[in-house]
N, C-alpha and C positions, 0 to 999 in steps of 0.2 A: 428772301435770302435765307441760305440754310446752313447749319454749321456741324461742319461732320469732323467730332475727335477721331484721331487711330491710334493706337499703339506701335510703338516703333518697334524694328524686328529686335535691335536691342533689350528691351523691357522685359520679349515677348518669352525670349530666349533666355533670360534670366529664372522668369516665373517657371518655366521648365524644368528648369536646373535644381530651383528650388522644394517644385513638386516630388523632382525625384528622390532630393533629399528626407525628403518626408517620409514617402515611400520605403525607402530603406532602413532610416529609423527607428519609423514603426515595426517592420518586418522584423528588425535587429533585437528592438524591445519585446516582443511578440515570444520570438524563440528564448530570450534569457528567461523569462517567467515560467516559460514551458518547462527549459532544464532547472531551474529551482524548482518547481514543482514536486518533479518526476526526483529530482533528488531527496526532495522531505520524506516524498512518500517512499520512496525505495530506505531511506533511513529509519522511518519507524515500523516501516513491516519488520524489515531485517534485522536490525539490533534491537531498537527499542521495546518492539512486542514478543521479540520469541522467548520463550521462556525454556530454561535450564531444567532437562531431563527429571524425573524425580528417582532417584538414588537408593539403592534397597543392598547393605551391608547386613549378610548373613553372619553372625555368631554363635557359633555350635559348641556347647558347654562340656566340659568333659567328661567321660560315664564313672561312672561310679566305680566298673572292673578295670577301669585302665591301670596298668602298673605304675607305681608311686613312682615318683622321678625328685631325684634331692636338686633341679634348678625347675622349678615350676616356668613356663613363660607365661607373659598377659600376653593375648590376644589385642591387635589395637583395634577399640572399637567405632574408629573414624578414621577415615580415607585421610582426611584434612582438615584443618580448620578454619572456617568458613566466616563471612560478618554477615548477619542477616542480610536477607533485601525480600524487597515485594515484589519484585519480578522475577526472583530465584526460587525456581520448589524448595521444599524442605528436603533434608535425607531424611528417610526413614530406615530406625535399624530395626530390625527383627528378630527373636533369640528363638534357637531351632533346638528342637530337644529339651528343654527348662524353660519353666517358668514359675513364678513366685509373685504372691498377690503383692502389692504396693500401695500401704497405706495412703488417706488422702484425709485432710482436714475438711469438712462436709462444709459447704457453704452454702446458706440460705439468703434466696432473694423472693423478695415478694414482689410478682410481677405487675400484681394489677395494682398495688397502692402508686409505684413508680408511673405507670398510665394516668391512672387517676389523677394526679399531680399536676402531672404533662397539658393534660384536656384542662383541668380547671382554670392553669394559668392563661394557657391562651384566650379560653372562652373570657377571663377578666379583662384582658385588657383589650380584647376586640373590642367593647363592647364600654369598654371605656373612653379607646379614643375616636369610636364613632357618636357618643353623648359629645364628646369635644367636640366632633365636626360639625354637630347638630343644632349645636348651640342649648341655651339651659334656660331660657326666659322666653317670654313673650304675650304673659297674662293679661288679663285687664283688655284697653285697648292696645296695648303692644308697648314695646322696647325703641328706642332711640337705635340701638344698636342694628345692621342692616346683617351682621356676619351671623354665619347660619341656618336653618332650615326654618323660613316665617314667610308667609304672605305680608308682602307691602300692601301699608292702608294710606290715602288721602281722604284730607277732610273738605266736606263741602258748607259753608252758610249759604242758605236758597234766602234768609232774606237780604242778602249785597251781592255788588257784582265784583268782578275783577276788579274793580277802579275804587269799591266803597260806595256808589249809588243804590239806592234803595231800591228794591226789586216790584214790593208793593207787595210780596208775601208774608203778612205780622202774621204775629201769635193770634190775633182775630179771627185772622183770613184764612181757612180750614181749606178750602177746595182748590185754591191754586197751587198748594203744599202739595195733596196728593194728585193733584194732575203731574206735577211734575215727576213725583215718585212714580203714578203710571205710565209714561213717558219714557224713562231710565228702563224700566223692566221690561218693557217691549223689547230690549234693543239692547239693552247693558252699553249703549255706546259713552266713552268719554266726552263724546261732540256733545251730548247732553246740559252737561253739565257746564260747560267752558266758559258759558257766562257770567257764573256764578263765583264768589269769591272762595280760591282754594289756598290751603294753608301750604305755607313754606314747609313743615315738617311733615316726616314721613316716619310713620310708625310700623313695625312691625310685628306682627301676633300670630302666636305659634297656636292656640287655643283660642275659644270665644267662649268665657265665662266671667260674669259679670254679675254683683246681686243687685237686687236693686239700690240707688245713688240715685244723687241729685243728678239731675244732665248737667251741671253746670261741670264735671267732670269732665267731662269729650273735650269741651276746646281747651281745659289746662292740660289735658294730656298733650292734645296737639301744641299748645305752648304758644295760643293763639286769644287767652280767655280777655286781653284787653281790645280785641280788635269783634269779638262773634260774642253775642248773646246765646244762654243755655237753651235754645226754641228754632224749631223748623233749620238743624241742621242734619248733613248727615257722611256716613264714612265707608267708604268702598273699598277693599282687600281684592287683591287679587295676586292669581298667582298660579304655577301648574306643582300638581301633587304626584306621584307613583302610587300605584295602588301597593298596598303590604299582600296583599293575595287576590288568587279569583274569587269571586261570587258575587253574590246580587246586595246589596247596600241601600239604606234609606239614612237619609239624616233626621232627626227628632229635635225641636226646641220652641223658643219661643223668645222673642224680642218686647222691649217695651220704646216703644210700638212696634217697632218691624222688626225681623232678619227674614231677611230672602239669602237662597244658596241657586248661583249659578252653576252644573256641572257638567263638563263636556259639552259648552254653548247650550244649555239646557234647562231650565229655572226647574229645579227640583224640590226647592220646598220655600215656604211665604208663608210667617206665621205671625202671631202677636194681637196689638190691638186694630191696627191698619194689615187690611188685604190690600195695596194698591192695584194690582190687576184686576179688581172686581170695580173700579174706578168708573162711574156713570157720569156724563157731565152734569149739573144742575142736581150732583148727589154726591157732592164732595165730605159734607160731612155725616153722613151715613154710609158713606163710604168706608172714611176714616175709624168709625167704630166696628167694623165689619166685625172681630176679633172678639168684641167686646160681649160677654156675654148679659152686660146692665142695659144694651140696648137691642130694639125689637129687631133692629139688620141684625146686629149679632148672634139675637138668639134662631132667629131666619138661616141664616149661614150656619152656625153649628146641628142645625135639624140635618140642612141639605149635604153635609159631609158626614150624616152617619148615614143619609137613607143614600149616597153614593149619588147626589145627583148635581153637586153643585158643579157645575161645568167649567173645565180646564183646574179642577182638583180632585177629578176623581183619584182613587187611591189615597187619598192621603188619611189619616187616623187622628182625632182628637182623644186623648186621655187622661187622667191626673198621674202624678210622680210623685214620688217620696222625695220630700226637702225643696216643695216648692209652695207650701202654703198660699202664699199670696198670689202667685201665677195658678195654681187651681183655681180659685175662688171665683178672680177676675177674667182669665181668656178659657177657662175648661183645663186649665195644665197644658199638657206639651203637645205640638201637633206632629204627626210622623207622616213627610213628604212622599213625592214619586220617589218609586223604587230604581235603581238604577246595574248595570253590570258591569264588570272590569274584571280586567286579567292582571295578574299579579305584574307586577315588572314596568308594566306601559306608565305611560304620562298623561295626565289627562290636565287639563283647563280648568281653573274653579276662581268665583267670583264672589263676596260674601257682604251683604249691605245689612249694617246697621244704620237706625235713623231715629230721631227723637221727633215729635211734632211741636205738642205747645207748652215745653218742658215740662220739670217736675219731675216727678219719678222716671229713672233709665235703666236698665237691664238686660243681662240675654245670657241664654246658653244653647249651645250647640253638641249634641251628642250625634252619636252613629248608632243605628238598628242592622245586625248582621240576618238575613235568613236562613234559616237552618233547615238544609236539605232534608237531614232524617227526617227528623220532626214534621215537616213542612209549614214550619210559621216563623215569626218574626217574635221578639220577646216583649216590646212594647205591643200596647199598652197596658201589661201587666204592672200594676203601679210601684212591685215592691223590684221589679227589673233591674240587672246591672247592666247599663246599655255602655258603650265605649265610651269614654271623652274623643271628639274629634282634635286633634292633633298633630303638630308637623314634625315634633322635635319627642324626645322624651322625657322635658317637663311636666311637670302639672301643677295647676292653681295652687297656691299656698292659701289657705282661708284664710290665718292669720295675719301675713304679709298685706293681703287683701285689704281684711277689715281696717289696718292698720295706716294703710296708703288712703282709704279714704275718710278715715277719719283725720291723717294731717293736714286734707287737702276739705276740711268740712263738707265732707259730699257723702256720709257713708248715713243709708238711710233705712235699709230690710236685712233681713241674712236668709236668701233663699239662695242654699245651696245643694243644690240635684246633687244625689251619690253617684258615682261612676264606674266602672272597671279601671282597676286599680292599673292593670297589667295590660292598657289598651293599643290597639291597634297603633302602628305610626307611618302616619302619609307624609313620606318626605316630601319637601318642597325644592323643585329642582328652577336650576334657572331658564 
């Protein structure tokens, strides 16, 4: 059985009526716009724009042989008297036959101090309220504060899991530490870690410089030190940066034990006392010292990165720096990654792991190597080098503040602080 609705002719003959209405309407609204239109426009050509003649009254002064007259007349030297406007020319009068110089009070203006003024003020406060947008912290391991230009950090302990069971990775057990760290680097993937216990806080860091400290730092920063021992944790930043210009870029530094720098999904530098990618299994703890130049792998490793042979670091450069005594001594100083390119303006991906192993001493800094075309070289590892601070905002480490934070928090243990360029590059961090 089928059911067929119809419209009655009634309905049908309505909806008609009413289309026509529409019809007409619109057509009615249509033409009034048109003649409002054509009226504006006919009103501002015609009155509004046209402008009143300019007016030229000749005044012909009287000669010198004319015969003296006892009622002199004035000539009148205006048509009319008029009230300015700016859409009225001026009259101009003209005197025919005489003229007579007309005193003027000379007035001096200095044009380019008024410029100069002009340009200073604005360049001030661009440049003030872009330090506001930017935010003004994020040293150490970073700020609570999220507002701003900083790579977001999460902290990891490898020895617990989500739940608080014990992983079986102590302070003992060297090789399952860095297997895991080689694991993560393969991959930089979050799933890595997921099993592992992560901290509720999230910290923010505009910079990575750090002297050396106790590790037992890391988890009061993260605000986790009653739940994570100072041993085999570690802290991942990430985040996308803009480059400040084109050319080719290396990062320089050195972790205790690690920093690796992800960029553009691309592990561009891995330094410290741990190489994790150089991770062999059943070679976990000669692994771990890879860095180290008091043990035979390490001094092995630092041979095969000068003779350029150590495989998947070619390019990279070890050399000493001014203000790092103790990172000389123990990893060779500072190591200078893969070289990288970017254009000014773009956004690029960047990932930045620091990691502690079997605590005690922790540190790191991260600078920038620019290449200089002229030139054609790089300025590391000339040791007395001003290389950039890498950074997102236009902060920079306070030593003082520094020392002073780790001394209330009893963790302050070296003062190895690398010089920098003052006036350094800045990779903002976009969302």
């Amino acid at each position: 059985m089928s059911l067929h609705i119809q419209m009655s002719e009634e309905a049908e003959a309505e909806l008609r009526r009413d289309a026509r209405r529409n019809q007409l309407s619109s057509l009615a609204a249509s033409l009034m716009l048109i003649l409002i239109g054509g009226g504006t426009l006919f009103f501002t050509a015609l009155v509004i724009a046209t402008e009143q003649p300019a007016e030229f009254i000749a005044y012909v002064a009287p000669s010198d042989n004319a015969a003296p007259s006892n009622s002199p007349t004035q000539q009148d030297l205006t048509s009319k008297a008029t009230t300015p406007s700016s859409n009225v020319s001026p009259s101009v009068i003209v005197a025919v036959g005489a003229a007579s110089p007309v005193a003027m009070a000379p007035v001096d203006l200095d044009v380019s101090t008024e410029d100069m003024g002009l340009s200073v003020d604005i360049d001030m406060g661009f440049d003030a309220n872009m330090g506001e947008a930017l935010g003004d912290g994020g040293s150490g391991m970073g700020s609570n504060s999220a507002n701003g230009s900083a790579l977001e950090g999460t902290f990891y302990d490898l020895k617990q899991t989500k739940n608080g069971a014990k992983t079986g990775i102590t302070v003992q057990e060297t090789e399952k530490y860095v297997e895991v760290l080689n694991s993560f680097v393969r991959t930089w993937s979050p799933a890595v870690l997921s099993k592992f216990y992560r901290s509720p806080t999230k910290l923010y860091a505009s910079n990575f410089y750090l002297p050396s400290c106790d590790a037992k730092y890391a988890p009061i920063a993260y605000q986790c030190q009653k739940q994570v021992q100072p041993s085999r944790w570690l802290a991942v930043y990430r985040g996308k940066v803009r480059a400040p210009k084109s050319g080719k870029f290396r990062f320089v530094g050195t972790g205790d034990d690690v920093i690796a720098v992800r960029f553009n999904r691309k592990m561009v530098l891995e330094a410290g006392w741990c190489i994790p990618s150089t991770y062999e299994k059943g070679k976990g703890r000669e692994a771990s010292g890879r860095g180290d130049l008091g043990t035979e792998a390490g001094k092995a490793y630092h041979k095969a990165i000068k003779e350029e042979k150590e495989r998947g670091h070619r390019g990279y450069e070890i050399g000493h720096y001014d203000g790092i005594n103790h990172w000389n001594q123990k990893v060779g100083g500072f190591t200078a990654g893969e070289e990288f390119d970017v254009k000014e303006g773009q956004t690029y991906p960047i990932e930045i792991l620091v990691s502690e192993g079997p605590g005690g001493a922790f540190g790191f800094a991260l600078l920038v190597d620019e290449y200089d075309e002229e030139k054609g070289s790089w300025k590391f590892p000339k040791p007395h080098a001003r290389l950039d601070l890498f950074r997102t905002n236009f902060s920079v480490p306070d030593k003082k503040e520094i020392l002073k934070m780790l001394e209330e928090t009893k963790c302050k243990w070296g003062e190895d602080f690398p010089p920098y360029n003052e006036d350094s590059l800045v990779w903002v961090a976009v969302p």
